[in-house]
Residue, then its C-alpha position, 0 to 999 in steps of 0.5 A: x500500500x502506498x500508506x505502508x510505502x511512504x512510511x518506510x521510507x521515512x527517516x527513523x526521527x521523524x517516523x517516531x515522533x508523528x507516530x508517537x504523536x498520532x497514537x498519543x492523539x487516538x488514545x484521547x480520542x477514544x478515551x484512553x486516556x484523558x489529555x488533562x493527563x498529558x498538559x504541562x502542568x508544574x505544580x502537578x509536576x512539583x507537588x505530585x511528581x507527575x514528571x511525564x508530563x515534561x515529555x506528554x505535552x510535546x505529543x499531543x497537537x488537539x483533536x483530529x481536524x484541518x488544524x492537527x492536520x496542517x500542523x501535522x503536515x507541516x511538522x513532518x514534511x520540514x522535519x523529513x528534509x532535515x533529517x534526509x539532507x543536512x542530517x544524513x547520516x546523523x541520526x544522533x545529532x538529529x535527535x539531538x536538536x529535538x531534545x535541545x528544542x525541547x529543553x529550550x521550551x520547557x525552560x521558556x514555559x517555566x519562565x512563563x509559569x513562575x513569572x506569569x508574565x503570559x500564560x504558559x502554553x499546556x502543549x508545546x508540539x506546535x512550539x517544536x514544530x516550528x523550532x523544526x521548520x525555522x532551523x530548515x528555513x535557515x538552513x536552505x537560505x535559497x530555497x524560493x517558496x510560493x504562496x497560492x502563486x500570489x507571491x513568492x519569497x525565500x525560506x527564511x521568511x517561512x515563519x514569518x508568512x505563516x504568522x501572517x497568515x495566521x493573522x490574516x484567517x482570525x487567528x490571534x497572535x500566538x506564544x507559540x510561534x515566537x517561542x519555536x522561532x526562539x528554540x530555533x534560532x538558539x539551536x541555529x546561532x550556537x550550531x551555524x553563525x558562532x562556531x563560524x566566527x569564533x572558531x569555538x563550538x558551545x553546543x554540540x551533540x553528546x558522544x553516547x548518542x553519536x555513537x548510539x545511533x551512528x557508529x564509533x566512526x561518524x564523522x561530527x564535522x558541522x556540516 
């Protein structure tokens, strides 16, 4: 089947985490499990040691429905061309900007919670996912993009145009987006511009985890 096809030949990270996604999301759905188990909760978290839900809130997107879809979609196709080109052959490092992502995130939704200077998101999937499409946007400078044919840009104003587009279908300014633009850029300057213009690398991939999902011989050259 062509379902079948097209998920073997996804690359392993991205198949995992729109897997783990999915059935996070089927388990509410059919009430399996409520979603008021999986949100980001500190309180729960310091009070009740409920510490899964450090990782839950990343899986679960809403309910199925054009908005899960498009997020979704979104998610997997720029999460795909990462992983198959400028991390191919490095699954490890790979995983590695997801879980600095995440880290980046949850820190930025402690902040938020502790100060209350805006309400902390409960879910940070769609944070991530766009942390994901920001670093593939910096990433491919040149890449021209179209929107409905009415007017093209390069990929590094992707985030921005969706913001926009959101904007211009009702949607109200969202924390969201800003925190996955923040993630990303973090995980872009200290990977891409400052080891370029210091000639020091601050941020790099553990070791175990090269050698986990790669090999003892893979090559860690920023590529």
């Amino acid at each position: 089947m062509f379902v079948d096809q097209w998920l073997k030949n996804l690359p392993i990270i991205t198949k995992t985490y729109m897997l783990a996604c999915i059935l996070t999301t089927l388990a509410v759905e059919m009430d399996l499990i409520s979603f008021l188990k999986l949100y980001l909760n500190f309180d729960l978290i310091y009070n009740k040691g409920e510490v899964w839900r450090l990782g839950t809130n990343f899986l679960f997107f809403g309910e199925f429905g054009l908005y899960y879809i498009f997020h979704m979609c979104f998610l997997v196709r720029h999460s795909r061309l990462l992983e198959e080109n400028s991390f191919r052959g490095r699954t490890g490092d790979f995983l590695f900007l997801y879980l600095f992502g995440a880290v980046i995130l949850l820190i930025l939704d402690w902040v938020f919670w502790y100060t209350s200077i805006v309400s902390n998101p409960m879910f940070l999937g769609q944070c991530l996912a766009f942390m994901v499409v920001y670093v593939w946007a910096r990433r491919n400078p040149h890449a021209r993009m179209s929107f409905l044919g009415i007017f093209t840009f390069n990929a590094p104003m992707l985030p921005y145009v969706i913001i926009g587009i959101e904007l211009l279908v009702g949607q109200s300014f969202s924390v969201f987006d800003l925190m996955g633009i923040f993630a990303g850029h973090l995980y872009y300057f200290l990977m891409d511009v400052y080891p370029v213009t210091s000639g020091r690398r601050l941020l790099k991939t553990p070791a175990f985890m090269n050698y986990l999902f790669d090999g003892p011989n893979i090559n860690n050259a920023h590529q």
